[in-house]
DRENNUMAR-167400 format. One line per 4 residues: their letters; for each residue x, z, y negated of C-alpha. Coordinates in nm, 4 decimals. Each point is the difference from the previous one (the first is absolute). Last residue first. Example, Ala and Ser with C-alpha at 12.3 -4.5 7.8 and 13.67 -1.06 7.14 Angstrom:
<sites>
SA	1.3670:0.7140:0.1060; -0.1370:0.0660:0.3440
</sites>
This chain:
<sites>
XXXX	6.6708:12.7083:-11.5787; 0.2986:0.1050:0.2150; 0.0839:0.3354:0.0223; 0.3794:0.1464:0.0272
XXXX	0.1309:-0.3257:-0.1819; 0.3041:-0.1294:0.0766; 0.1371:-0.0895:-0.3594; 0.1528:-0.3502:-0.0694
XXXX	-0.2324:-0.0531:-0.3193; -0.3110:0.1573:0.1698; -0.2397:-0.3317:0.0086; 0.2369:-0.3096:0.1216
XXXX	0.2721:0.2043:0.1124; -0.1753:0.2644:0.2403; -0.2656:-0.2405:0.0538; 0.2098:-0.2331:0.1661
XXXX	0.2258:0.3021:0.1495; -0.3466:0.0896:0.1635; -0.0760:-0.3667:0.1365; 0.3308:0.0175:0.1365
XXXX	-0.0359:0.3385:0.1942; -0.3711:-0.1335:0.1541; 0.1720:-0.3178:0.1265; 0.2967:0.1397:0.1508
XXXX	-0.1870:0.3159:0.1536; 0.0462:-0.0877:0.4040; 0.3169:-0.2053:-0.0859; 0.2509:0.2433:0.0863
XXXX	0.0562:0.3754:-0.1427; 0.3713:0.0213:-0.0946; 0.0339:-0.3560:-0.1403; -0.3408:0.0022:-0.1719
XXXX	0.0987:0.3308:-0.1687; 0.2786:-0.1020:-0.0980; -0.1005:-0.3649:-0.1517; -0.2585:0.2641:-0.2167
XXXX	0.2992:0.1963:-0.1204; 0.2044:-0.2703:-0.0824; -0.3340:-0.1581:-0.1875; -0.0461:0.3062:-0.1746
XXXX	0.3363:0.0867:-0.1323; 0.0015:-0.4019:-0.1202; -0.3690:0.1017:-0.1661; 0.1517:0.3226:-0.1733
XXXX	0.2945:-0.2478:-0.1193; -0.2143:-0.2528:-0.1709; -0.2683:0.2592:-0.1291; 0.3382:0.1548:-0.2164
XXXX	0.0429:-0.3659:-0.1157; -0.3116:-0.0285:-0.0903; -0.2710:-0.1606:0.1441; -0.2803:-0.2444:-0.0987
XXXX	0.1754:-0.1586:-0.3107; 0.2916:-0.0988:0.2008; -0.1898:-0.1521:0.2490; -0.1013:-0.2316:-0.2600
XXXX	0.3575:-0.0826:-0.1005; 0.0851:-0.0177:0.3760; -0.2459:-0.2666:0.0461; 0.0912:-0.1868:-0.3800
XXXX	0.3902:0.0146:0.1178; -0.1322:-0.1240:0.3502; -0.2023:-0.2770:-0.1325; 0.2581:-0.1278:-0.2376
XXXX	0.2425:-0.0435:0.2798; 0.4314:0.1501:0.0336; -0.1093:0.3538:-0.0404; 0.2151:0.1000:0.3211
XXXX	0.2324:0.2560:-0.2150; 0.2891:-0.2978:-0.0522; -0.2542:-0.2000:-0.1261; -0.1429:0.2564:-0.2807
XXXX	0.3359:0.0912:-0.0859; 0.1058:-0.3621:-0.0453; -0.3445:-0.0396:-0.2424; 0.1282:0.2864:-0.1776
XXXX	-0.1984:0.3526:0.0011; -0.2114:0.0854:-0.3512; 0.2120:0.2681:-0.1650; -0.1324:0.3085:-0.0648
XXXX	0.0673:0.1555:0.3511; -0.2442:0.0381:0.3109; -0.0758:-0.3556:0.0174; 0.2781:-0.0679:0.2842
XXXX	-0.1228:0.3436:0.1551; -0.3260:-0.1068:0.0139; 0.0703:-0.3277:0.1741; 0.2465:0.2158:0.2619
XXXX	-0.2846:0.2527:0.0541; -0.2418:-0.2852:0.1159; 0.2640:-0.1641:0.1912; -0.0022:0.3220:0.1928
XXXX	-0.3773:-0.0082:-0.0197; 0.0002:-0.3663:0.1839; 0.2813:0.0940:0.2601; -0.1581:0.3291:0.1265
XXXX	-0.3594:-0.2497:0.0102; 0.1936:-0.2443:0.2424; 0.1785:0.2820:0.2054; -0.3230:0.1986:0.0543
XXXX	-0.1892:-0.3585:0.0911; 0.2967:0.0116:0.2607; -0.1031:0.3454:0.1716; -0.3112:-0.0999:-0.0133
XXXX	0.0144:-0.2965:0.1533; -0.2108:-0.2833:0.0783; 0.1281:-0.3007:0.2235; -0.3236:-0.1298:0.0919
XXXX	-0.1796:0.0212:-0.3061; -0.3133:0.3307:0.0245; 0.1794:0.2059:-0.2120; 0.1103:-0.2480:-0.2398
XXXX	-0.3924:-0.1010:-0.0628; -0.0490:0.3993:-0.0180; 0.2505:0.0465:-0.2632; -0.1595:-0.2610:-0.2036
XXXX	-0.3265:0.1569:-0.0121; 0.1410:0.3049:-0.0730; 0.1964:-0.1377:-0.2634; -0.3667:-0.1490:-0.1636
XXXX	-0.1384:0.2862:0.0188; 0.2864:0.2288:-0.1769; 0.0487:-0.2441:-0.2789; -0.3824:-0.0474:-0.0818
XXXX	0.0328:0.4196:0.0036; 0.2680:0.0452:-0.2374; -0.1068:-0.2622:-0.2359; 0.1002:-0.3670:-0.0151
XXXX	0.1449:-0.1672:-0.2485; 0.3393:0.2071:0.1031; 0.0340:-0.1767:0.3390; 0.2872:0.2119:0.1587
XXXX	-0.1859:0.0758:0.3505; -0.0931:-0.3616:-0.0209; 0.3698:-0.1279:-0.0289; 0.0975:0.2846:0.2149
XXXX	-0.2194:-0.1660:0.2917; 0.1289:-0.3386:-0.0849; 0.3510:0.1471:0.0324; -0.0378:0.1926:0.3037
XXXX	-0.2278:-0.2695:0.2176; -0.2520:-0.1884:-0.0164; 0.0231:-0.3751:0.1380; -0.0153:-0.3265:-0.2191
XXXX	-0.2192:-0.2763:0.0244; -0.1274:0.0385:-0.3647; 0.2397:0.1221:-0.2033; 0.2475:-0.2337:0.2408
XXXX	-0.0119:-0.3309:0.0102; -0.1866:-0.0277:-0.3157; 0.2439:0.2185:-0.1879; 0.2683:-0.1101:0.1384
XXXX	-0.0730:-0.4201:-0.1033; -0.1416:0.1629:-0.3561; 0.3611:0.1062:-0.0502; 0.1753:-0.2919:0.1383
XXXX	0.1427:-0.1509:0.3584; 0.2387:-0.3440:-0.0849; -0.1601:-0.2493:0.2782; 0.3062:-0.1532:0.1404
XXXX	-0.1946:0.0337:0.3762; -0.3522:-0.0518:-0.0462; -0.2038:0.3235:0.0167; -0.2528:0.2360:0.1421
XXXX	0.1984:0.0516:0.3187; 0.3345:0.1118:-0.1364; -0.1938:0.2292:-0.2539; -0.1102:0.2247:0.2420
XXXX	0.3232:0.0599:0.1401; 0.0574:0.2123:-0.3274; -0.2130:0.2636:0.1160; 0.1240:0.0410:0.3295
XXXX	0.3389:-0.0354:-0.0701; 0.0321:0.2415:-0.3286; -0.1809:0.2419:0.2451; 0.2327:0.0201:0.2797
XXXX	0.3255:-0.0666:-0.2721; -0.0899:0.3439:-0.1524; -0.1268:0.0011:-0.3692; -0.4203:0.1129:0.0353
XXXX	-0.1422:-0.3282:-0.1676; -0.1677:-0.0573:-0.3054; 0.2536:0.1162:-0.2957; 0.2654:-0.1878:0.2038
XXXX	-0.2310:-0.3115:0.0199; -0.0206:0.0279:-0.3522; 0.3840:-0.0018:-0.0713; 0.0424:-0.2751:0.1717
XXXX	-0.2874:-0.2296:-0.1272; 0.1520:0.0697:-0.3633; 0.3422:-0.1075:0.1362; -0.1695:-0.3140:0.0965
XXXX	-0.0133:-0.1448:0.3796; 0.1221:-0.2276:0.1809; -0.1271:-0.1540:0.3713; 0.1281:-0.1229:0.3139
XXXX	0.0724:0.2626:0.2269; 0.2963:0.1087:-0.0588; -0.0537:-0.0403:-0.4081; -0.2772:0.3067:0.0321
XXXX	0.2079:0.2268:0.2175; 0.2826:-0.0751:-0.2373; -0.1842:0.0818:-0.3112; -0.1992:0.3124:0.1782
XXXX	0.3800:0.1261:0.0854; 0.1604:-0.0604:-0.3559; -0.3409:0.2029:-0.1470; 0.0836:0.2841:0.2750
XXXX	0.3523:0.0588:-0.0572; 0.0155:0.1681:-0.3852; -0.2338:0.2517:0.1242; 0.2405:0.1128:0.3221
XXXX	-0.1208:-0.1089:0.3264; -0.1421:0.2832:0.2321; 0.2640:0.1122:0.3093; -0.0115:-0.1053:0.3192
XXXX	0.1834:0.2991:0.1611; 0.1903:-0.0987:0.3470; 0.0168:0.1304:0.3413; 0.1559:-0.0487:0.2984
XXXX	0.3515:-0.1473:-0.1211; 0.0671:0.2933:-0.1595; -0.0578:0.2194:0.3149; -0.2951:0.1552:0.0229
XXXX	-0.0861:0.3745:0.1800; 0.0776:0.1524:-0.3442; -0.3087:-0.1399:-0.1335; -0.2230:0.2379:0.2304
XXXX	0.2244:0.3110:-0.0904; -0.0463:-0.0909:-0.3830; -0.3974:-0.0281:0.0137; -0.0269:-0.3057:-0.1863
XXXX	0.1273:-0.2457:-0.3132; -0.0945:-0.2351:-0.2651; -0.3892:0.0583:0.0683; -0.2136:-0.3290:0.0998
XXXX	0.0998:0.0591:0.3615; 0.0532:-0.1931:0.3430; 0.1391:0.1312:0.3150; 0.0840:-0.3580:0.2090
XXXX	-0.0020:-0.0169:0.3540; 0.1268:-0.2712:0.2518; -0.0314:-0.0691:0.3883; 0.2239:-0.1930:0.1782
XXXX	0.1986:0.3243:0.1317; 0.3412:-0.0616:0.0787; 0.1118:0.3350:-0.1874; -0.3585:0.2054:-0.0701
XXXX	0.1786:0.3518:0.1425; 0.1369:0.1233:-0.3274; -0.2351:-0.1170:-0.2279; -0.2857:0.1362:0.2556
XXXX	0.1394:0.3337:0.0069; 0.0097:0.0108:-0.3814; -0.3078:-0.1112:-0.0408; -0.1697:0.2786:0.2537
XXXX	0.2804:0.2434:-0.1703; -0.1978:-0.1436:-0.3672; -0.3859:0.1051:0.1381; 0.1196:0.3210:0.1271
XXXX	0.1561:0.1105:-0.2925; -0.3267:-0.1100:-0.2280; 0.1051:-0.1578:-0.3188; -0.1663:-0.3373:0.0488
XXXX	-0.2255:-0.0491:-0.2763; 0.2968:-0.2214:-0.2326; -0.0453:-0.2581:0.2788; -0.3547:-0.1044:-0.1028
XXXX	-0.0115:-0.3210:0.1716; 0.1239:-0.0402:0.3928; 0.1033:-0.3259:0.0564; 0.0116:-0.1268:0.3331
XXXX	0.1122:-0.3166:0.1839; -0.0549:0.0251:0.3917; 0.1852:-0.2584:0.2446; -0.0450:-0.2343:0.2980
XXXX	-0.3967:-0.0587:0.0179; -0.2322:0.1276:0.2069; 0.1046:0.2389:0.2895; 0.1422:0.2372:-0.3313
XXXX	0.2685:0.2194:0.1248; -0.0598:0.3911:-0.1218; 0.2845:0.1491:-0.2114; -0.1378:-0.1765:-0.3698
XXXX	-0.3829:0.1146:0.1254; 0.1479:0.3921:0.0625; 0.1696:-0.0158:-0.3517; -0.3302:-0.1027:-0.1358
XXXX	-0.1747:0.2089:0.1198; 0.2445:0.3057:-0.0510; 0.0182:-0.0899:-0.3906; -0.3977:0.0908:-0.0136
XXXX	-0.1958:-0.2952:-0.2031; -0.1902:0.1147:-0.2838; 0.2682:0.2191:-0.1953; 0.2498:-0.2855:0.0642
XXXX	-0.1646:-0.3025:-0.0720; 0.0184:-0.2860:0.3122; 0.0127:-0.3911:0.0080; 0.0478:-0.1462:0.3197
XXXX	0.1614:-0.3831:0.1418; 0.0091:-0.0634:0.2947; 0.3086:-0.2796:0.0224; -0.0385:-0.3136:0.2318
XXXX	0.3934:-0.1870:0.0566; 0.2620:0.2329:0.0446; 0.3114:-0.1325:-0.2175; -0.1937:-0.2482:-0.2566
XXXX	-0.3092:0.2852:-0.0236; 0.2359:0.2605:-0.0612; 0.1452:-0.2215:-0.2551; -0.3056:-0.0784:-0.1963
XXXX	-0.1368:0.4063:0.0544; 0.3295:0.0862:-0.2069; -0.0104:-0.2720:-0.2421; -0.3462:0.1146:-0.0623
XXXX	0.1185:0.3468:-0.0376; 0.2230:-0.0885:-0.3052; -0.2439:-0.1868:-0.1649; -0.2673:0.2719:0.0319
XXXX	0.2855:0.2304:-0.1389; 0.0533:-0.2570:-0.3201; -0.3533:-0.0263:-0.0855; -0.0483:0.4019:0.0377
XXXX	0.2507:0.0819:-0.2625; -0.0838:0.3611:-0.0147; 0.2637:0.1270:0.2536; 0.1033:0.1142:0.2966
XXXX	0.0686:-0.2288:0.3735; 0.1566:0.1809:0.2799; 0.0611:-0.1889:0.2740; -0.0212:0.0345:0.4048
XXXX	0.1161:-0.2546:0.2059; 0.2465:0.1985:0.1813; 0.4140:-0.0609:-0.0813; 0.2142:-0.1394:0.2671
XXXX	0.2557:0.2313:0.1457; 0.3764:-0.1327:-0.1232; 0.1676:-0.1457:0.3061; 0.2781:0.1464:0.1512
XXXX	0.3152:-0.2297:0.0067; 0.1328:-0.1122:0.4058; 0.2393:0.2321:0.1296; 0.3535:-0.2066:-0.0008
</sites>
């Protein structure tokens, strides 16, 4: 009886989409864990495509390593890879990586990427980490909090979602804070979060909306003090643009949402409110304030902007980032969502 062919074992290589960023770092930590448990010492390298050429790092994943057993790569930026060369090199390697100890992520923010590079994946190979729903994140900060020790109030909740960017990688890292600052059973509070983290906390999208959308101050106090804030995020480890992009898109669509609920004669319902994201006092009073900066017409010029700006950046690489974002800045802050021709 001729002995059963065995099915070819499948390459290391994954595919990894998606804005939930807490949940893919999870996902290729358990990765790296059991490469290290099967092979012993791991390299481990972090590349962006439209930096880092897809060729290098396809020639450093062939190339056996006299130091340690296996490579780990993840190579950022996947939704930049379009080139035809750049995906057959992939492809090639997919198909010729069997028994290799080596392992490489692709890694993007965006939902999706070049269709003839995602085709290359099986299902098992790659995965979207999608964002939590609205209704999801105050359950997860309550759980995250009780895990480790502490409660919190509703209130508390709510404000830390105003504070914090909402993916799991941020949620973590700000709410960790807490866990060293107090006794376990300790119920968190209002004036707890806003200690811990008003004035510890790092800029980011929301904080730099919440200054962009500051309507005690004028046009120009606004503008300086988001270009000041855009340059602290610019110079944080893990800036962005591409992801500030995302951050702000969110904040003006939720902008358009709040004006649309207040469109009508009738005031919205409390349940209408929630069910929108405008849960917190302080978000309802942000968004009201925002609301008397731009209209709703300004709200979907500056979305047309900022999808034009994150395609610029895209197409053209990081050599104007800074200089493009400091324009939409002004664009929104002193033109209304225009892109001036002159700037004054």
């Amino acid at each position: 009886m001729p002995a059963a062919k065995t099915a070819a074992v499948e390459g290391e290589v994954y595919l990894f989409t998606g804005p939930e960023n807490g949940d893919k770092n999870d996902a290729a930590d358990n990765l790296k864990a059991a490469s290290e448990k099967k092979n012993g010492a791991v390299d481990f390298y972090r590349y962006y495509a439209g930096e880092t050429r897809v060729m290098d790092v396809i020639s450093q994943l062939e190339n056996v390593s006299l130091f340690s057993s296996a490579l780990f790569i993840v190579l950022k930026n996947a939704e930049l890879i379009k080139g035809k060369d750049d995906i057959a090199l992939i492809a090639s390697y997919i198909k010729n990586s069997q028994g290799s100890p080596n392992i490489l992520i692709l890694e993007s923010d965006e939902n999706s990427v070049e269709k003839s590079l995602e085709s290359l994946f099986t299902p098992s190979r790659k995965k979207i980490f999608w964002e939590m729903f609205d209704s999801q994140k105050p359950q997860w900060v309550m759980r995250y909090f009780q895990k480790n020790g502490l409660q919190i109030e509703m209130d508390a909740v709510e404000q830390i979602l105003d504070m914090v960017e909402n993916n799991t990688e941020a949620l973590k890292a700000e709410c960790s804070r807490f866990f060293y600052c107090f006794e376990k059973g300790h119920k968190v509070s209002t004036e707890d979060v806003d200690k811990m983290l008003s004035h510890n906390r790092e800029e980011n999208a929301f904080t730099l909306f919440a200054a962009m959308s500051d309507p005690t101050a004028s046009p120009k106090e606004r503008l300086e003090l988001s270009v000041a804030i855009l340059q602290k995020i610019r110079l944080s480890r893990d800036s962005s643009g591409t992801a500030l992009l995302a951050g702000l898109a969110y904040c003006f669509r939720q902008l358009r949402s709040y004006q649309a609920l207040h469109a009508g004669q009738d005031t919205p319902s409390e349940a209408q409110l929630r069910a929108a994201g405008f849960s917190s006092k302080t978000k309802r009073t942000q968004y009201a304030g925002a609301s008397r900066i731009w209209s709703t017409g300004s709200a979907a010029s500056i979305l047309s902007l900022i999808a034009s700006v994150d395609m610029d950046i895209r197409s053209g690489g990081q050599a104007m980032e800074d200089t493009k974002l400091t324009m939409l800045l002004y664009s929104i802050i002193i033109k209304g969502g225009l892109y001036p021709a002159k700037y004054e």
